[in-house]
Every structure is written in C-alpha cells, then in structure tokens.
PALUM-927976 format. One record per residue (C-alpha): residue in three letters; x, y, z. Coordinates in steps of 0.02 Angstrom, whole numbers, padded with zeros to 5 digits, always signed. Layout:
ALAXYZ...
This chain:
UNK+00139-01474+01025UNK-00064-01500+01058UNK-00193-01378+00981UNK-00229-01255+01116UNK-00023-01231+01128UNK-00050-01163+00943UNK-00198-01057+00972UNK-00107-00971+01091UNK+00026-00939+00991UNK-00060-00853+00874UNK-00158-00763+01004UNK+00010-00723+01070UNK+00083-00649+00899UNK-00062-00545+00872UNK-00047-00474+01026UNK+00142-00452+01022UNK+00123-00367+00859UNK-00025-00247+00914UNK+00074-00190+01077UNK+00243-00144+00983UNK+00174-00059+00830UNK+00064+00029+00962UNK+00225+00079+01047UNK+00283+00167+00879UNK+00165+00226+00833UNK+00152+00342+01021UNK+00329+00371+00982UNK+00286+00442+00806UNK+00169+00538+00874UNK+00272+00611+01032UNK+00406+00667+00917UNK+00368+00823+00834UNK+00426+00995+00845UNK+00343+01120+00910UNK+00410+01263+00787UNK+00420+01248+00597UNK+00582+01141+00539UNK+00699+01279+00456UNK+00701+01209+00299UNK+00518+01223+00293UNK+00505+01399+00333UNK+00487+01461+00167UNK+00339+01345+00123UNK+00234+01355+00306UNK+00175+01488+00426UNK+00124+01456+00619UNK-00044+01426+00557UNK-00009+01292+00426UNK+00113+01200+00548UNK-00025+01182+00675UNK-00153+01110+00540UNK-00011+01001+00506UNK+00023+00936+00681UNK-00173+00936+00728UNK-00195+00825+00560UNK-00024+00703+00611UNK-00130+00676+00789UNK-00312+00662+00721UNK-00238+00522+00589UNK-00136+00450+00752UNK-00284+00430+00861UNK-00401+00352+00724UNK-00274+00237+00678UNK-00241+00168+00851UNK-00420+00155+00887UNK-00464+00061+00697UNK-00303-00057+00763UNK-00358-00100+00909UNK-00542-00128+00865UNK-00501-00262+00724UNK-00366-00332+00822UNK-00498-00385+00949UNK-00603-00422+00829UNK-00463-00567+00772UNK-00435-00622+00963UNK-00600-00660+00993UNK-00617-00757+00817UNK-00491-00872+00874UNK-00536-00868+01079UNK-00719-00914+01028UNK-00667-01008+00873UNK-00750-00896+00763UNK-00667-00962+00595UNK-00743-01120+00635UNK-00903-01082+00639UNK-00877-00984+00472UNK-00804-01146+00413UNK-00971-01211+00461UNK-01078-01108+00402UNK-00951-01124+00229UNK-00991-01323+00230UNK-01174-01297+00256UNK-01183-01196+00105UNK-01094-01302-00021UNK-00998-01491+00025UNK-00904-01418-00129UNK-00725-01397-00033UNK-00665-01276-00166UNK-00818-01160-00144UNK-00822-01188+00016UNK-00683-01083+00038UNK-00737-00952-00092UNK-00896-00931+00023UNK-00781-00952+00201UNK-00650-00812+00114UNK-00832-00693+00058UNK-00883-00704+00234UNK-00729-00643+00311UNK-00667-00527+00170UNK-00860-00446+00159UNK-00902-00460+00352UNK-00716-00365+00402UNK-00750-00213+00291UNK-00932-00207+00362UNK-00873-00213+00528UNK-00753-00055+00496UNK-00872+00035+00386UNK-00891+00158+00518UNK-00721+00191+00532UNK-00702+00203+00326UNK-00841+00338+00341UNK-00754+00443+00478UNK-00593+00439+00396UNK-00684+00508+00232UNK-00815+00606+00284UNK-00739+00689+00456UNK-00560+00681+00476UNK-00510+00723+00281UNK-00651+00839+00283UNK-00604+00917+00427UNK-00435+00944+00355UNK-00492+01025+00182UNK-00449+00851+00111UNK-00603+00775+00035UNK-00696+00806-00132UNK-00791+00649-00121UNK-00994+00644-00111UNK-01085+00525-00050UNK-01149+00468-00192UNK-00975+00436-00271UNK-00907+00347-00087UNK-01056+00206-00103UNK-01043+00183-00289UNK-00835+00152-00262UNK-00869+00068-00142UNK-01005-00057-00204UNK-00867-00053-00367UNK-00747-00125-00254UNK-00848-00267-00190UNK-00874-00323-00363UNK-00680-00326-00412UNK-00661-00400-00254UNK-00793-00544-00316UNK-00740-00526-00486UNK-00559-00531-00482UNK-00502-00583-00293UNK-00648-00737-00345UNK-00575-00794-00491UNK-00406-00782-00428UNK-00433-00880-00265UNK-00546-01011-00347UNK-00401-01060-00453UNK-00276-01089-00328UNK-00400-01170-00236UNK-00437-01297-00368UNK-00262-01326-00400UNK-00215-01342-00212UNK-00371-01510-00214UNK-00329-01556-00372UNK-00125-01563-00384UNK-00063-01568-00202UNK+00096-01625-00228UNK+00128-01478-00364UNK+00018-01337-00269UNK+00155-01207-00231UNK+00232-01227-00405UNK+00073-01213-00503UNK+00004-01081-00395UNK+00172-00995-00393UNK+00129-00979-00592UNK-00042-00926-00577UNK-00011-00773-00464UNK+00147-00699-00558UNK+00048-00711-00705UNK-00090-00618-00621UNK+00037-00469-00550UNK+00126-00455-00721UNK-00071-00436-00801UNK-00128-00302-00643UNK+00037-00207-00675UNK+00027-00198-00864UNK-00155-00155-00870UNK-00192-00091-00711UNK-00222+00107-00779UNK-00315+00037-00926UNK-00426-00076-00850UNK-00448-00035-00656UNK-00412+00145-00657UNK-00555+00189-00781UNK-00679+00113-00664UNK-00676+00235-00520UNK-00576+00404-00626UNK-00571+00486-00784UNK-00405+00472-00900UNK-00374+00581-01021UNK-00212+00610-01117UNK-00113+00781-01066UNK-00170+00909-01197UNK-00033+00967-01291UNK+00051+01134-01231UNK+00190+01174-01128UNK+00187+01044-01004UNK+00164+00904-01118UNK+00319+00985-01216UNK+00438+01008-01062UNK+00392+00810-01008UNK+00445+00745-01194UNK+00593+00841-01195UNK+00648+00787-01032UNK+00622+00597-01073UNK+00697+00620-01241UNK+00864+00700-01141UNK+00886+00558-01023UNK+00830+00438-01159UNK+00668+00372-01087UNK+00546+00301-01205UNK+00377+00374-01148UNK+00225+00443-01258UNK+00099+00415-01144UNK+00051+00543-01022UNK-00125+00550-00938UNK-00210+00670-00810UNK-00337+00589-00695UNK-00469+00676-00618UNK-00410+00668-00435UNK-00476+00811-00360UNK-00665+00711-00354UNK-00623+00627-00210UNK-00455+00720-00118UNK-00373+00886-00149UNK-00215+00787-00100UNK-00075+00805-00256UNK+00017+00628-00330UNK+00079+00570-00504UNK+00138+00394-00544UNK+00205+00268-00671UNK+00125+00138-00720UNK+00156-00031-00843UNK+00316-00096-00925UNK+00399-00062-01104UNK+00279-00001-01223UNK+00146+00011-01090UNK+00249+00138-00991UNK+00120+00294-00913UNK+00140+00432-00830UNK-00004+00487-00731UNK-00029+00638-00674UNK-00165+00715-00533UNK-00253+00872-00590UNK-00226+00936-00437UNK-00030+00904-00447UNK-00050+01007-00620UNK-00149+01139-00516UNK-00020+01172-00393UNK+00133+01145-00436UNK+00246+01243-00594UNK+00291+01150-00763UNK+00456+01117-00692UNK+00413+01052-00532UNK+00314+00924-00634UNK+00450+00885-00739UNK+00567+00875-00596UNK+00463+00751-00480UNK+00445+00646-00644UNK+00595+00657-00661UNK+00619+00549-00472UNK+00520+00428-00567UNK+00623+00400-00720UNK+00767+00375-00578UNK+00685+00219-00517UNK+00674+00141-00688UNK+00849+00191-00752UNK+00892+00094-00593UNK+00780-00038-00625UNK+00695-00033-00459UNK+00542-00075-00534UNK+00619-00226-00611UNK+00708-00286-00455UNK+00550-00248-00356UNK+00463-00360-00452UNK+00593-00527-00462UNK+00597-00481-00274UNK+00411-00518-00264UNK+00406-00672-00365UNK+00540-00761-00242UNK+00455-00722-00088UNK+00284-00775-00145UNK+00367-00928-00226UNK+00434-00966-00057UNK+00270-00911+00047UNK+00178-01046-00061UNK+00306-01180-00045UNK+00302-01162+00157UNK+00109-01160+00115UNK+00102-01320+00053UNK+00185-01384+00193UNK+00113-01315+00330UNK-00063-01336+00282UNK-00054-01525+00300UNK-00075-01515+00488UNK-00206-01574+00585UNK-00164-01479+00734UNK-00155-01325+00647UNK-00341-01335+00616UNK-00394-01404+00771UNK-00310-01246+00838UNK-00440-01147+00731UNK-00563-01271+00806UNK-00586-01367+00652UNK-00561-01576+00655UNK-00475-01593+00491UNK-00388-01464+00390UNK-00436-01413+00229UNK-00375-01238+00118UNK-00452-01110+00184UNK-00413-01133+00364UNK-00241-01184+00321UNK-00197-01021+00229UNK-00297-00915+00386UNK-00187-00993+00499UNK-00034-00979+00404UNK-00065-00795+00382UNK-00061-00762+00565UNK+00069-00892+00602UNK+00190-00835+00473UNK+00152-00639+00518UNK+00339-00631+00606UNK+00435-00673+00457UNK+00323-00547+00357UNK+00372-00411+00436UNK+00532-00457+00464UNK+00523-00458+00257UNK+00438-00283+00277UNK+00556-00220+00382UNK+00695-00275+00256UNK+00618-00208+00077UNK+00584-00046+00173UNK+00757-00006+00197UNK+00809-00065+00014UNK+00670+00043-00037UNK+00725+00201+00060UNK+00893+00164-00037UNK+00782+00175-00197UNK+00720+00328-00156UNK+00862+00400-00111UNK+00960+00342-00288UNK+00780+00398-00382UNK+00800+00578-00306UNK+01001+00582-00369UNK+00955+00548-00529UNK+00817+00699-00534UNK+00948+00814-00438UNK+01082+00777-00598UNK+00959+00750-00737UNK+00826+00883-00692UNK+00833+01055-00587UNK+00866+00993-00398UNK+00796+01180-00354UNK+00643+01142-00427UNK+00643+00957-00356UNK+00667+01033-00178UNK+00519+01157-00212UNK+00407+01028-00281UNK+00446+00905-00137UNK+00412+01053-00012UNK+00250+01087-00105UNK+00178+00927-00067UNK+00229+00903+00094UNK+00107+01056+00112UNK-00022+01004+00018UNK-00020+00819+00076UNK+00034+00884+00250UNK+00143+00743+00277UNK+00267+00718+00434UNK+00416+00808+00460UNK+00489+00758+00585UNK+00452+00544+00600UNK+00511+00465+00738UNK+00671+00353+00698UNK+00627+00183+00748UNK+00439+00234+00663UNK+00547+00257+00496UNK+00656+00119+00523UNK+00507-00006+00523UNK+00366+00066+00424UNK+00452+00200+00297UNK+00452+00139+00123UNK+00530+00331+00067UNK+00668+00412+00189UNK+00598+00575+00314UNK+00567+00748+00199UNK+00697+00847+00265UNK+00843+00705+00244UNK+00782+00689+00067UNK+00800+00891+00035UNK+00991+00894+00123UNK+01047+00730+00036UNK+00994+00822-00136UNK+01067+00983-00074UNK+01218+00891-00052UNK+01216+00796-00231UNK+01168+00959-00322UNK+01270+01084-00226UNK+01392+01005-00117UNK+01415+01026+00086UNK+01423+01203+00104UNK+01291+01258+00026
C-alpha cells in the first residue's frame, strides 16, 4: 500500500465518521415530542417544554456547525499536508526530536482552540445566556481560560515530554514504560484532582454543619460508606446548571456538591442522588472503570509502538521519515474506528452502571425523592427527554430520563404502580 492510498484512508475515515454522527445527530434532533412526556407533567408547563426543545435545537445546530468546521479544518491539514509543514516549522525551531514534538503538539493543541475560540465564546456568552444558563463574566472566561493553557503547558507538557523521551530513548520497551507513566499519572489526577485542579478555577469549602451535612452522614453511616468529606463548590459563577460528584479513592473519597444543587433541590433529594453515587462504588464501577482503562491504553500503546515504525505512514502525512509526533497524529486518526467501536461498547456497560447505581438509591434511599430529584434536574439542566434510540445507543453514557424513572418505579414499587 503506497502513501497517497493511506492519506486517503484517513481522509476517508474522517469523513465517514463526520457523515454518520451527522446522521444521528438529525435523528436526535427530529425525535422529540411535541407535548410534555406524562411523567414530566408535574415538573414542566407548555412554556418550560418549549425553552426546553428551543435549547435541544440551538445546542443541535451549534454543534453540527463547530463539527463540521474542525472537521474541514482536519481534511485540509492532511489534503495540503498541513502537519508537515508544522513538522517543519517544529524542526526549524529545535533539531531536538523530543521538543520537537512538544513544539509540533503546542502548535496544534494551541492553534485548534484558537481557531474555535469563536465558537467557545458563542456557546458561553449567547446560547447559555440565552437560555438563563450562564453566570460567567468576562473577566472570569479569559482568566479560565488563560488557566487552562498553562495546565495544558504545565501538565499535558510534562506528561508528553516524558513519553516522548522514553519512546527515543527505549524503543524496544516504549509501550511498557509509557504504559507505566500514564496509569501513574490517572491514579495521581483522580486522587488529587479536587485538591489540586479544582481549587484553581472554584472555591471549596467544607458543608457547614446543619441538617444537610447530618442527613448525608447518616445515610453513609446506614449503608456503611466511609465518607467525612463533603465540599460545596461555588458553581453558580459560571452556570446556574445543578451537579454533585465523587471524587478520589479510600481515604480521599469527596463528595462535591454545587451550590446551586443545594439551592434547588430538598435535603433528601440530595441525599437521595448521593445516594446513586454510593451505588456505583458499592458496585465497584469506579474500580472496574478504571482496570478497564489501564488495558485499553496498555493495548493503544503497544499497537503504538508498532505502527509508528512506518515510513509510509509519514509520507502519508507528507513527511520523509517518521518520527513521534507524526506517528501518534496518524495513529489517532487511523485507529479512530476501533475507538469508537470501544466507545460504543463502555457506553452500554456504563448505561448498565447507571442503571444498577439508581437500584441501589431506590432500596437504600427514598426512590420518591430520587424520582423528584432526577425530575428536578432534568428541569434545571433541561436535558432531553425523549433521545433518539440509535443517538443513545452510540453516544449515551447514562440510559434516557424517563426509562431511568419507570425502571426505579418498578424496583421501588413494582409493575402496577
């Protein structure tokens, strides 16, 4: 197989991809209801449904057009050979082969979000505004986001100019070495994630003591959860939308909790949609979740190591000789099947998840409560009711709303209720 065989492969798979997620995503958007689900009646008027469906189409739109702008964008890298001349221009900065693709990686990473800046701004600043959605200034969107360009050098840097230096210096032990490097880095992120990232862009404070706080302790003391950590975070500075999660392993378990989840929803809703959460750690989802992880990147940098020995596969990118960098870009496109293949298959595991999470809050908690507070932010969040099928077969990580509230209906009540 010569070069220009391989470009258009790639040029093939991108557009492949593009054309059938655009296809769900019309779907998705096509299927709605035109009057209020009946299980939602309680929670939404006429009114509210509209903003709901208006907000569904808005996000629909934007999303197609932000697709199909960087997906050109990506077509005409490779028609033109536009990673080679950021190879280039790499190479001219530095012979250095392991900066080289620090700078070639800076280029791309830094250059892409410029490029959809714009669209970044309009999502912010018009459609959540538009919606009653954002809380966020300004002022606070440049500072988070200049914040995030200096993780992204600080962390994605030091991160990528490891595995770079081990891929030059140890080839024939790359994808084991590497393998080690970047579980070691996920176990860090997830055990100090709230303590170290989270600070940077929101306020943590501990949940004062009161009634809450009491209700959350007694409920993890019941199901025999270890927890004493329980923070709020000042959400509602940037969205009005309502969230809580967990965070960290053994003793650096957290809850989390939005102030504007606290705002809106009642003690026991709180405790209830916690309560989901507990589920997925009693069932080790977390755990699994994680092994799962480690074997798939294990075997994403073996196939690495492989792949990027070929010639072709750079002079497909329009480089001569291959070297890291345009290895792993080409791999990333290459490989893009099989990933969401892979994506496809952890969603529906995780839709199982869910679906054992929310048992375990409908038979540890109050599943009246659970159904209110799931209700509740669906309204708040204005999520989708009604998903298309195939759009939740391939790109739901949690099942559809309303199959969530009759499956716990079920558990809590039985059929004929």
């Amino acid at each position: 197989m010569d070069a220009m065989t391989v470009k258009w492969i790639m040029i093939a798979i991108i557009l492949v991809a593009y054309i059938f997620d655009t296809v769900l995503v019309i779907l998705n958007l096509k299927h709605h209801s035109p009057q209020v689900p009946d299980e939602f009646k309680d929670v939404y008027d006429a009114d509210k449904y509209a903003k709901n469906q208006q907000y569904k189409k808005a996000n629909t739109i934007f999303s197609l057009v932000k697709t199909s702008y960087t997906t050109l964008i990506i077509v005409l890298m490779l028609i033109f050979d536009g990673f080679a001349i950021v190879d280039r221009w790499a190479f001219a900065i530095t012979s250095n082969p392991v900066w080289a693709s620090l700078v070639f990686f800076a280029i791309l990473t830094f250059g892409l979000d410029i490029l959809t800046l714009p669209f970044q701004i309009y999502d912010t600043f018009v459609i959540e505004e538009k919606f009653g959605f954002n809380k966020t200034t300004v002022k606070t969107f440049i500072t988070d986001k200049i914040k995030q360009w200096l993780l992204t050098i600080i962390i994605g840097g030091l991160l990528l100019y490891i595995i770079t230096l081990i891929y030059y210096r140890t080839q024939v032990y790359f994808w084991l070495l590497a393998w080690a490097v970047v579980v070691a880095f996920q176990i860090f992120i997830s055990l100090f994630y709230t303590d170290l990232i989270v600070p940077l862009f929101n306020k943590l404070t501990p949940l004062e003591d009161g009634s809450l706080r009491q209700k959350i302790e007694e409920y993890a003391q019941k199901v025999g959860y270890d927890l004493k950590d329980i923070y709020k975070i000042d959400s509602s500075r940037r969205s009005t939308k309502l969230n809580a999660y967990f965070s960290g392993w053994g003793k650096k378990k957290k809850i989390v909790l939005y102030d504007t989840l606290i705002d809106k929803l009642s003690e026991d809703e709180i405790v209830s949609v916690l309560a989901h959460e507990v589920g997925h750690f009693k069932h080790k989802h977390v755990l699994k979740g994680v092994i799962l992880s480690i074997i798939i990147t294990g075997a994403y940098l073996y196939l690495f190591q492989i792949f990027s020995t070929s010639d072709i596969i750079a002079q497909a990118m329009g480089v001569a000789k291959t070297n890291f960098h345009i290895a792993l870009t080409a791999f990333g496109i290459l490989f893009s099947p099989i990933d969401f293949v892979l994506s496809t298959i952890t969603n529906i595991f995780s839709r199982k998840n869910e679906y054992q999470a929310d048992e375990y809050a409908a038979t540890t908690a109050d599943p009246g409560m659970f159904i209110s507070a799931l209700k509740k932010l669906s309204v708040e969040n204005l999520s989708n009711l009604t998903p298309h099928p195939l759009y939740v077969f391939f790109e739901y990580s949690h099942p559809p709303l309303l199959q969530r509230i009759e499956r716990i209906r079920t558990i809590a009540y039985g059929q004929d209720n």
